[in-house]
TORDOZA-987688 format. One line per field, with one value per atom (N, C-alpha, C): x, y, z; atom name; residue in three letters; residue number from 1. Coordinates in steps of 0.05 Angstrom, whole numbers, padded with zeros to 5 digits. Layout:
TORDOZA-987688
east: c(X / ...)
north: c(Y / ...)
up: c(Z / ...)
atom: c(CA / ...)
type: c(Ala / ...)
seq: c(NUM / ...)
This chain:
TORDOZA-987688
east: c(00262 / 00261 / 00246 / 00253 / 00246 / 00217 / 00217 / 00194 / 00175 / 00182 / 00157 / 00129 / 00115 / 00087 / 00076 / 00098 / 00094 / 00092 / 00109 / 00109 / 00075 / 00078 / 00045 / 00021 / 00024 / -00003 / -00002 / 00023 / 00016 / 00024 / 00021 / 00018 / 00039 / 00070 / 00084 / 00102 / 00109 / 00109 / 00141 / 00149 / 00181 / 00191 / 00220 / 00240 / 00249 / 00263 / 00287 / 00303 / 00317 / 00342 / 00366 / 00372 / 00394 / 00414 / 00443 / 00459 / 00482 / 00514 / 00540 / 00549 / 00562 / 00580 / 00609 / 00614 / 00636 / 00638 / 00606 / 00602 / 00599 / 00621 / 00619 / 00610 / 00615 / 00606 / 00581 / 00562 / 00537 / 00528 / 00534 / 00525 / 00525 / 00552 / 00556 / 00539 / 00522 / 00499 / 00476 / 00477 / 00444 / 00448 / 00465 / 00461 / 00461 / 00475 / 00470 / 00433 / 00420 / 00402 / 00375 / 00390 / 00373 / 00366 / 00381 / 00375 / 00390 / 00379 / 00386 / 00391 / 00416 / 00422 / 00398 / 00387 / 00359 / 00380 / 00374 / 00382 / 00362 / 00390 / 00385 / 00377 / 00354 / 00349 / 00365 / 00367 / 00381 / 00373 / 00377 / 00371 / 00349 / 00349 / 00336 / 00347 / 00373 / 00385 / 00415 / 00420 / 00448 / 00464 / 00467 / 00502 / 00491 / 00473 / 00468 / 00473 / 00496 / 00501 / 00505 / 00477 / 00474 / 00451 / 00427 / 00397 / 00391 / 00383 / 00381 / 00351 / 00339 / 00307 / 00314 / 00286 / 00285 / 00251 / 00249 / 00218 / 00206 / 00185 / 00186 / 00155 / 00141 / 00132 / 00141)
north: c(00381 / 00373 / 00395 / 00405 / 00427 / 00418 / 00394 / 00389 / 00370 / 00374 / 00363 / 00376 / 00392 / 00397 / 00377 / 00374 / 00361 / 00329 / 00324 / 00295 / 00284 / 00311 / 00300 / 00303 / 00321 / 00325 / 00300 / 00289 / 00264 / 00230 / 00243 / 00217 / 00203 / 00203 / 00195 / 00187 / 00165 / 00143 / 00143 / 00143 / 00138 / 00135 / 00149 / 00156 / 00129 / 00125 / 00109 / 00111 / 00105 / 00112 / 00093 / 00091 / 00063 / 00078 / 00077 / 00080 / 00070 / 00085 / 00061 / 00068 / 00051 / 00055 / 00080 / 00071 / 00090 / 00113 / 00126 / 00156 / 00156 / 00167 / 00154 / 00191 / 00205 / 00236 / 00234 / 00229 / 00234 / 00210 / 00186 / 00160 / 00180 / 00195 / 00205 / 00229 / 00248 / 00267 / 00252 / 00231 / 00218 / 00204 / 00198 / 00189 / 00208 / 00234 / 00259 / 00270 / 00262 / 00268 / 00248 / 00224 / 00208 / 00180 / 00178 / 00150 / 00128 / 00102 / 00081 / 00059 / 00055 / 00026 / 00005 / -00006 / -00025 / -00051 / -00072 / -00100 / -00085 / -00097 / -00091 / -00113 / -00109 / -00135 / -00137 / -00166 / -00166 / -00165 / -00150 / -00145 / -00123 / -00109 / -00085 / -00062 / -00057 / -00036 / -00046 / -00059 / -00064 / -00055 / -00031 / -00005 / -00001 / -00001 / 00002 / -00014 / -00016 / -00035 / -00029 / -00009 / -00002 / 00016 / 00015 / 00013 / 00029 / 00052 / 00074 / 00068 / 00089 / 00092 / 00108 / 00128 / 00145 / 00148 / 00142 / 00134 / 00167 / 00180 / 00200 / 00201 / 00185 / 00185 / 00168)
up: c(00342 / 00314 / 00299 / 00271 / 00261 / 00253 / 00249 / 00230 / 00237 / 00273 / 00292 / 00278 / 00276 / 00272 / 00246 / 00230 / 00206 / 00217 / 00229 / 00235 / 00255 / 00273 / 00280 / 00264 / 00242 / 00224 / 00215 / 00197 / 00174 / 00196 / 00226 / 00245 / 00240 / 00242 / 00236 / 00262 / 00262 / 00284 / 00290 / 00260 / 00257 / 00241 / 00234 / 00210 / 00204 / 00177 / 00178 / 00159 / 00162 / 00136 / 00132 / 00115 / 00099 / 00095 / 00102 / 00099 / 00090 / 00097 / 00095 / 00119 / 00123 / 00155 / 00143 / 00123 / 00109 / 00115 / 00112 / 00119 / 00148 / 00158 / 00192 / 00200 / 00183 / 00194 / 00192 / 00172 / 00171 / 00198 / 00201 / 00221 / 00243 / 00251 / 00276 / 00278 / 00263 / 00259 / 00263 / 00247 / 00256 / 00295 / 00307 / 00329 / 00340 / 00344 / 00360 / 00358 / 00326 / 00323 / 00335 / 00343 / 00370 / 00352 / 00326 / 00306 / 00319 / 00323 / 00330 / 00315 / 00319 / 00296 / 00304 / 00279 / 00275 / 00265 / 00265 / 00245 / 00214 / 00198 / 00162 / 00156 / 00141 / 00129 / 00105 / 00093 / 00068 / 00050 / 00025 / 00002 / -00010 / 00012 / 00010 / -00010 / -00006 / -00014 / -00018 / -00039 / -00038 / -00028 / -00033 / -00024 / 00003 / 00022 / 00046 / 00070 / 00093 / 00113 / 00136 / 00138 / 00167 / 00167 / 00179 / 00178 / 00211 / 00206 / 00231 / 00236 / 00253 / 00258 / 00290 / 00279 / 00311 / 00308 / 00328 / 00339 / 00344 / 00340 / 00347 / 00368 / 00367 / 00390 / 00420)
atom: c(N / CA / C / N / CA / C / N / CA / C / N / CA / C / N / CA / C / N / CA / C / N / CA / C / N / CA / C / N / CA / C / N / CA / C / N / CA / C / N / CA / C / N / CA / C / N / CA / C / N / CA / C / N / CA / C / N / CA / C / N / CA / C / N / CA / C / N / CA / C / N / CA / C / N / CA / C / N / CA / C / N / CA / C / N / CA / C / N / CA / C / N / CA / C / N / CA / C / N / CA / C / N / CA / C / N / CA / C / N / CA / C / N / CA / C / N / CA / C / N / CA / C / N / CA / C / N / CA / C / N / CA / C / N / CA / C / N / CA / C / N / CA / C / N / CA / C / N / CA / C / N / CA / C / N / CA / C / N / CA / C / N / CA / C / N / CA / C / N / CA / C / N / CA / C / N / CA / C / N / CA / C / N / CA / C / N / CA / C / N / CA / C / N / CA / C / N / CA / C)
type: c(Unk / Unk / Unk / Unk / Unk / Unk / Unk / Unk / Unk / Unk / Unk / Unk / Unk / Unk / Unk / Unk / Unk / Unk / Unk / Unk / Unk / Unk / Unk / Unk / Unk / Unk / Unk / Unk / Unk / Unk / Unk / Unk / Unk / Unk / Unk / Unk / Unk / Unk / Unk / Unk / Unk / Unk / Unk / Unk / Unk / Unk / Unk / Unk / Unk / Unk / Unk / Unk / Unk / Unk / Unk / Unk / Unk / Unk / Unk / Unk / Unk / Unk / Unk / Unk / Unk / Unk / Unk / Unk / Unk / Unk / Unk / Unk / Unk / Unk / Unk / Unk / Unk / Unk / Unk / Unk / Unk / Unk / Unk / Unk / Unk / Unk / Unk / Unk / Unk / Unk / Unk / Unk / Unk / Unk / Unk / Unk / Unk / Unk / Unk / Unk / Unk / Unk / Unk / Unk / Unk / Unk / Unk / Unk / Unk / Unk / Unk / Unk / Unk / Unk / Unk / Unk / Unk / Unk / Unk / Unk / Unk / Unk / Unk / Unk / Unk / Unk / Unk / Unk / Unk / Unk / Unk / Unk / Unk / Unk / Unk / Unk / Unk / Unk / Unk / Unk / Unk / Unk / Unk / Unk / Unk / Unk / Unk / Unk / Unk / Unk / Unk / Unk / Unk / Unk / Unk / Unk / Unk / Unk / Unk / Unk / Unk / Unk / Unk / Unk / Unk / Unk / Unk / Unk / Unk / Unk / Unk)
seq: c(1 / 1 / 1 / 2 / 2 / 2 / 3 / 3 / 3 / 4 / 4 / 4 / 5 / 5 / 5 / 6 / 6 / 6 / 7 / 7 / 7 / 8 / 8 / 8 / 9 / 9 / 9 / 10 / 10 / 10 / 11 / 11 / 11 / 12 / 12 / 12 / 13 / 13 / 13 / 14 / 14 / 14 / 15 / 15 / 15 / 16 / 16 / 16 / 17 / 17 / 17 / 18 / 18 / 18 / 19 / 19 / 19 / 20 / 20 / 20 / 21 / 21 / 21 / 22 / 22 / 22 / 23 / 23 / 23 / 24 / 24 / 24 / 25 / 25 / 25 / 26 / 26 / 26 / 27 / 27 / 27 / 28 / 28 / 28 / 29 / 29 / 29 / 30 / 30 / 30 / 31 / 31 / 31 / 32 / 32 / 32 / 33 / 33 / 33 / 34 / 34 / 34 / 35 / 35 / 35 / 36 / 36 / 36 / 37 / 37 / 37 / 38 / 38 / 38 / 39 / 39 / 39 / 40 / 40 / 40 / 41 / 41 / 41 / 42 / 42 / 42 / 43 / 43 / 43 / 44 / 44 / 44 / 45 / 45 / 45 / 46 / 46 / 46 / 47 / 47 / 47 / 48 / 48 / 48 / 49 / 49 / 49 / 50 / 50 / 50 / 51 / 51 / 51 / 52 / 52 / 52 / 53 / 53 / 53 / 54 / 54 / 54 / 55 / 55 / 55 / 56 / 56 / 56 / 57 / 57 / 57)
């Protein structure tokens, strides 16, 4: 990860990001990049229906 040193200075546990399933190129970049489909909660982000996260410790 490029921006490992950064993630340990500001103690950072874990990413997440809201997406669409639509964009199936970017979905298929974040899982190569080690993001794991999470349950979306509802009503967070309207246009968003599929909810990643990669743990980095």
């Amino acid at each position: 990860m490029p921006y490992a040193w950064l993630t340990r200075k500001l103690q950072v546990e874990k990413l997440i990001l809201y997406s669409q399933t639509i964009l199936a190129t970017a979905i298929n970049i974040y899982r190569k990049l080690g993001f794991k489909e999470v349950p979306l909660e509802t009503g967070i982000y309207e246009r968003a229906d599929i909810k990643m996260a990669l743990s980095i410790k």
